[in-house]
C-alpha positions in Angstrom: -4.0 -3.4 2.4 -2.4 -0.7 4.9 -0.4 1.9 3.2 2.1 4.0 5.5 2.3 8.0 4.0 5.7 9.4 4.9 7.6 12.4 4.1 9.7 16.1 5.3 6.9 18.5 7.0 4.7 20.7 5.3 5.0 18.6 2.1 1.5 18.1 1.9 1.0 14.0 3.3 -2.0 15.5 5.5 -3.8 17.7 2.3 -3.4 14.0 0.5 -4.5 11.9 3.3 -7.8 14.2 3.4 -8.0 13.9 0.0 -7.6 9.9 -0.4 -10.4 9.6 2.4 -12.2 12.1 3.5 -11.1 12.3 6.8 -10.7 15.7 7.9 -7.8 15.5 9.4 -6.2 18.9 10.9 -3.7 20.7 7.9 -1.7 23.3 9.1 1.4 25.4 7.9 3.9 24.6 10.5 5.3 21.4 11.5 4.3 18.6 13.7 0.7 19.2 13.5 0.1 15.9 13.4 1.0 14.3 16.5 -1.0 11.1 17.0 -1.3 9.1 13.2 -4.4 9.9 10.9 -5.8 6.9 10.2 -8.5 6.2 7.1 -10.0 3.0 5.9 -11.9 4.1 2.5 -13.4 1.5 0.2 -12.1 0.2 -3.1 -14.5 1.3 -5.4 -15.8 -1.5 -8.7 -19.4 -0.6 -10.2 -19.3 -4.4 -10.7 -19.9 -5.2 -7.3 -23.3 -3.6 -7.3 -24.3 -5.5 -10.7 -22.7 -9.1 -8.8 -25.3 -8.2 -5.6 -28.2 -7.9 -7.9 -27.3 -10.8 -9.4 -27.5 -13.0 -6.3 -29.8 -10.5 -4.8 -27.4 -9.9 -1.9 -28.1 -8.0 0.9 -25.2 -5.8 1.1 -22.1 -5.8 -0.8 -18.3 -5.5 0.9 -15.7 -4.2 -1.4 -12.3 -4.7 -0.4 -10.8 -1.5 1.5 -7.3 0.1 1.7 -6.3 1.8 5.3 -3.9 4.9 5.1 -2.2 5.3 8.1 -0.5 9.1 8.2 2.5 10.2 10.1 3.9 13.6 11.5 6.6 14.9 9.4 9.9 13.3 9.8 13.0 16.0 10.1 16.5 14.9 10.3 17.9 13.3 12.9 14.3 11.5 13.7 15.7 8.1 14.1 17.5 9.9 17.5 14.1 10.7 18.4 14.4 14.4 17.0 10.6 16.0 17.0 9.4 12.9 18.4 10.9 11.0 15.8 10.9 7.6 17.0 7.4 7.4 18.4 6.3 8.6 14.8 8.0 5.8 13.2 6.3 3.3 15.2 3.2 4.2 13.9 4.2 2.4 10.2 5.8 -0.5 11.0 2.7 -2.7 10.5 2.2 -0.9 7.2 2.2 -2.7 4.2 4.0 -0.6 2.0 5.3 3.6 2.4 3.7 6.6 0.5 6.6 8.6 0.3 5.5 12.5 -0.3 8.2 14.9 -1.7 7.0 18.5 -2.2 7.4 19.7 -6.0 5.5 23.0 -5.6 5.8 26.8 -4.7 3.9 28.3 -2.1 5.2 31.6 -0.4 2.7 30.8 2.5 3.4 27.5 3.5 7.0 27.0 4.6 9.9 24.6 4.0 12.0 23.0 7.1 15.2 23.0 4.9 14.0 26.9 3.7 15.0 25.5 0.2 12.7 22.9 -2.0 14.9 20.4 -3.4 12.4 16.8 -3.4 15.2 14.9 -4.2 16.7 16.2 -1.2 14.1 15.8 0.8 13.9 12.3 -0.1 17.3 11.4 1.0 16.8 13.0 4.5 13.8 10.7 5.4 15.4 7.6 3.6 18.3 8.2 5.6 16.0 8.4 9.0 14.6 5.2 8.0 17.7 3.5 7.6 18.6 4.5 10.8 15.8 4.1 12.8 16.4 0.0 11.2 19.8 -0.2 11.7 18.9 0.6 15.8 16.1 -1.9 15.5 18.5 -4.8 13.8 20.9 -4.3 16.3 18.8 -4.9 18.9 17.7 -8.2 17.4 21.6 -8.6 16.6 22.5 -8.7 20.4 19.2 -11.1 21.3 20.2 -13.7 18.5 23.9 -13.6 19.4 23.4 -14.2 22.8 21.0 -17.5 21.6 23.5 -18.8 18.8 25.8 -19.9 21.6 24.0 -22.9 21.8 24.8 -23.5 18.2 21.3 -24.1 16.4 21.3 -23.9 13.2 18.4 -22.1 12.3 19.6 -19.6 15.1 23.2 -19.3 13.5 21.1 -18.6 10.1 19.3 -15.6 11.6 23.0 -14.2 12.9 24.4 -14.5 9.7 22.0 -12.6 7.5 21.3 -10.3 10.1 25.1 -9.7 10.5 25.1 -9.1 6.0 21.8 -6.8 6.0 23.9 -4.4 9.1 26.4 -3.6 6.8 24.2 -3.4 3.9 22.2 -0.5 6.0 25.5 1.0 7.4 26.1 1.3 3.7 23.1 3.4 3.8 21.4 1.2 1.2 17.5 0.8 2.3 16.9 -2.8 2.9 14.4 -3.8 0.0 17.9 -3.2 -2.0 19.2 -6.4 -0.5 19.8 -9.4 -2.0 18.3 -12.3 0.1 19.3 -15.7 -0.8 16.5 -18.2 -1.0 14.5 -18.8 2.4 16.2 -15.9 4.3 13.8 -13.1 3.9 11.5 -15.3 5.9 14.1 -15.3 8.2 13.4 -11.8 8.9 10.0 -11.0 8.1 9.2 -10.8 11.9 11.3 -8.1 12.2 9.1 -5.4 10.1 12.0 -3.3 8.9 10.5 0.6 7.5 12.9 0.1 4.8 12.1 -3.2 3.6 8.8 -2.2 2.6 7.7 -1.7 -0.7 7.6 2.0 -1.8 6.3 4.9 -3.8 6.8 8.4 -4.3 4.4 10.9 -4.5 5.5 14.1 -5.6 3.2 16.8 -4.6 2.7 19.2 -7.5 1.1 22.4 -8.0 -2.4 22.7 -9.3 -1.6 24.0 -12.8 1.9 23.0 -14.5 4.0 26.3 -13.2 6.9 24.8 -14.9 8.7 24.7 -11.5 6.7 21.3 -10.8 7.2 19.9 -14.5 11.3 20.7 -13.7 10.8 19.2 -10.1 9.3 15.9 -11.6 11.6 15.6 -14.2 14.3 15.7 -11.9 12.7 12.9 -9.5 12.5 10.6 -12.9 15.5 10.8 -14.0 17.0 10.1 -10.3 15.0 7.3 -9.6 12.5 6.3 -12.1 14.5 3.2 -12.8 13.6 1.8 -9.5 10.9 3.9 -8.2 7.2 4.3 -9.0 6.8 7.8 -8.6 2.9 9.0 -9.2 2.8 13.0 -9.5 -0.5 14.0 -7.6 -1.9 17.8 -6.7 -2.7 17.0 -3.3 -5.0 20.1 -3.2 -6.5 20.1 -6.7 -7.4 16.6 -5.0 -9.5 18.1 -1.9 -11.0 20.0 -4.4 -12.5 17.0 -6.5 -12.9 14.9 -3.4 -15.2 18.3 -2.1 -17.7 17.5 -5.8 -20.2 15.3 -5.4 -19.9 11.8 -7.3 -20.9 12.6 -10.4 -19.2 15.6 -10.9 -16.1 14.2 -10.0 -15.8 12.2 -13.5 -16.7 15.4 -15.7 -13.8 17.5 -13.8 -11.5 15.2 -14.4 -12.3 14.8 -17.9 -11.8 18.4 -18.5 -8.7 18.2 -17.0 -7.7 15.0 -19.4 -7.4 12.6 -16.4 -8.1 9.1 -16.4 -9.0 8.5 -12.4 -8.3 10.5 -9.4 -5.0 10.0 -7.2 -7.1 7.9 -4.9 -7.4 4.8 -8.0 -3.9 5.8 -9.5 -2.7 5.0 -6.1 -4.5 1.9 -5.1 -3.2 0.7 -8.8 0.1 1.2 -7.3 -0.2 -0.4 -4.3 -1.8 -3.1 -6.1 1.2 -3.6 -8.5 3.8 -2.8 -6.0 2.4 -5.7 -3.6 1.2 -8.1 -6.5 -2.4 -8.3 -5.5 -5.3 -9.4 -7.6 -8.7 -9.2 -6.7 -11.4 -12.1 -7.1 -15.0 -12.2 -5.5 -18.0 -13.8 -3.9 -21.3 -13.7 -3.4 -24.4 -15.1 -2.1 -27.7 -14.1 -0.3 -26.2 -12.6 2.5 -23.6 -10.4 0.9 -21.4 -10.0 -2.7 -17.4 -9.6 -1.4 -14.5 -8.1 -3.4 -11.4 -9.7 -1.4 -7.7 -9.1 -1.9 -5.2 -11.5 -2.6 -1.6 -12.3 -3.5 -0.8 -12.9 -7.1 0.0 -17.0 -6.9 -2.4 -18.1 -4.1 -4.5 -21.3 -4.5 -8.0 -21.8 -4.3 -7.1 -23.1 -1.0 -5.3 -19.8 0.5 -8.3 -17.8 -1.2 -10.4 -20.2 1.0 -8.5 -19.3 4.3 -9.1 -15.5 3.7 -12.6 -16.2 4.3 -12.7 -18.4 6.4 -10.7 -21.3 8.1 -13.8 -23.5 7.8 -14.0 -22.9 4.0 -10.1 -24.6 4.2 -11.0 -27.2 6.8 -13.4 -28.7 4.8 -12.1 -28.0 1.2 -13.7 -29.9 -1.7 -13.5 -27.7 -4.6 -13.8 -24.3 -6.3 -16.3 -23.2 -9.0 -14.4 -20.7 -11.1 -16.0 -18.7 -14.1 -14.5 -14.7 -14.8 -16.6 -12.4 -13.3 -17.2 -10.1 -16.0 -18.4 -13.8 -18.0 -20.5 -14.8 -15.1 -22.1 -10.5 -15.2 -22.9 -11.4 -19.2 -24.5 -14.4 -18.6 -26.5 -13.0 -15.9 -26.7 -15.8 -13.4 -24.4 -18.6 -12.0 -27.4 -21.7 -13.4 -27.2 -20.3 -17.4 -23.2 -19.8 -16.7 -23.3 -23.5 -16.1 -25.4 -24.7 -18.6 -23.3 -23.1 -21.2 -20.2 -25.2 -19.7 -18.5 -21.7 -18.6 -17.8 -22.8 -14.6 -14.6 -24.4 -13.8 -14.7 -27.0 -11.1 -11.2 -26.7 -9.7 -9.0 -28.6 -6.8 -7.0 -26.9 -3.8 -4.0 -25.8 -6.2 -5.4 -24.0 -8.7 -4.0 -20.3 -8.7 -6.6 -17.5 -8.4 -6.9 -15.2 -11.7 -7.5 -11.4 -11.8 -11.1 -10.8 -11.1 -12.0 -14.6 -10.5 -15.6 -15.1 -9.2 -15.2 -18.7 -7.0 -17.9 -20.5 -5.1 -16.4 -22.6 -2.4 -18.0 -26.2 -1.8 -16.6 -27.6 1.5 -17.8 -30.2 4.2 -16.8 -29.9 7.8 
């Protein structure tokens, strides 16, 4: 999972970055700071994993990881290739889904491109740069296809047609993920990794302690989008702070503060939902896995993910639920209690599956 952060200058999307992974990465009060991307795989963290190793005394254990890939600031007129614009926006078009971070706090010292904090605002400006920045890449495709569909194939005249709908959709300035693909044609176009196509959340930035100014700034986000929009408030510094504590001190701070999880789970949650992945898990001598997987896929796809061998030679999956498999305390009394499944190539993975793959080659 590769997660794209986004967002005006000096809104924070470095202070969170830092915080989601411990990077490092170089924060400053002025913009542009950020010239190459940050980049930060971190682990997904499941104290289950541990207890699934020591099970099947594994060697080491994997857990699946998220990578967040962080931008410069984008101003307006970036799809023109204003403060390097364009060569930012290459950077997430590989991304799996945007971060979008919208400043909804006061801070004499750190400025504001626009001089005025206004997150709703801010949004439009880079949603607008994003549209742009596709409708430039689409035409380009535009002019290769239409050049092709002079030889009349079919599947070419397809392409022409919905690329031909989606333009004015974007001239609209309605973000592609808005439109309405008939069945088949956003295949059509996944090759094309549109920014705005993407699946998308907004982060607003607040202030440490509710100053009312961020409550009102939230508030005003929710009501403007919250309909369509996940939109995770996060105090990208109170976040450097915990990140700062070690392990076990994180949970108590954020118990006195009457927090759940940190931004870093609240997010991958998110991402998760926003990108309808499950999780399921293997293990054996060698090494217990966490592995992430669309919501829907067969034993057989789940197979792929690890390896094409494990599809080549397919015979069938051994299901149980992980936490059942944890209680009984190993795979033989799972079995002798009738708890394992023994499933074909179609069945569709569950949340938190454990599956041993049998194959032949």
């Amino acid at each position: 999972m590769k997660l794209g952060i986004i967002g005006l200058p000096n809104v924070g999307k470095s202070t969170l970055f830092n915080a989601l992974t411990n990077a490092n990465a170089n924060v400053a009060n002025y913009p542009f700071c950020t010239i190459e991307p940050n980049i930060g795989v971190v682990p997904i963290r499941d104290d289950r994993l541990p207890v699934l190793a020591n099970l099947f005394q594994s060697e080491k254990t994997v857990p699946a990881t998220v990578e967040f890939v962080d931008i410069a600031g984008l101003v307006e007129g970036a799809s023109q290739g204003e403060g390097l614009g364009n060569r930012f926006l290459s950077h997430i078009r590989e991304v799996d889904a945007l971060l979008h971070v919208v400043r909804c706090f006061e801070e004499n010292d750190i400025a504001h491109v626009k001089n005025k904090i206004d997150a709703i605002a801010d949004y439009r400006t880079v949603e607008t740069e994003l549209i742009l920045a596709d409708i430039e890449h689409l035409e380009r495709r535009h002019e290769k296809v239409a050049r092709a569909a002079k030889a009349n194939t079919p599947e070419i005249l397809d392409e022409l047609e919905v690329i031909e709908r989606l333009l004015e959709h974007l001239n609209d300035g309605r973000p592609a993920r808005d439109f309405i693909f008939d069945s088949g044609e956003y295949d059509v176009l996944r090759h094309i990794s549109l920014l705005t196509i993407k699946p998308e959340m907004i982060v607003a930035n607040v202030a440490e302690s509710d100053d009312g100014f961020s409550e009102h700034c939230l508030n005003a986000l929710i009501d403007a989008f919250n309909s369509k929009k996940v939109i995770i408030p996060i105090s990208s510094r109170l976040e450097s702070e915990i990140a700062e504590l070690p392990a076990e001190e994180q949970a108590l701070f954020l118990d006195e503060l009457g927090l759940e999880c940190g931004g870093l789970t609240r997010v991958i949650r998110c991402a998760y939902e926003l990108l309808g992945l499950l999780s399921f898990f293997t293990a054996n001598k060698k090494e217990a896995h966490a592995w992430a997987i669309h919501r829907g896929s067969s034993a057989f796809d789940a197979a792929g993910i690890i390896h094409t061998d494990f599809q080549r030679g397919f015979i069938r999956a051994e299901v149980i639920p992980l936490d059942v498999l944890l209680e009984q305390g190993s795979l033989v009394a799972a079995r002798e209690k009738g708890l394992v499944r023994s499933e074909g190539k179609s069945y569709v993975v569950r949340e938190d599956d454990f599956i041993l793959f049998r194959f032949n080659l």
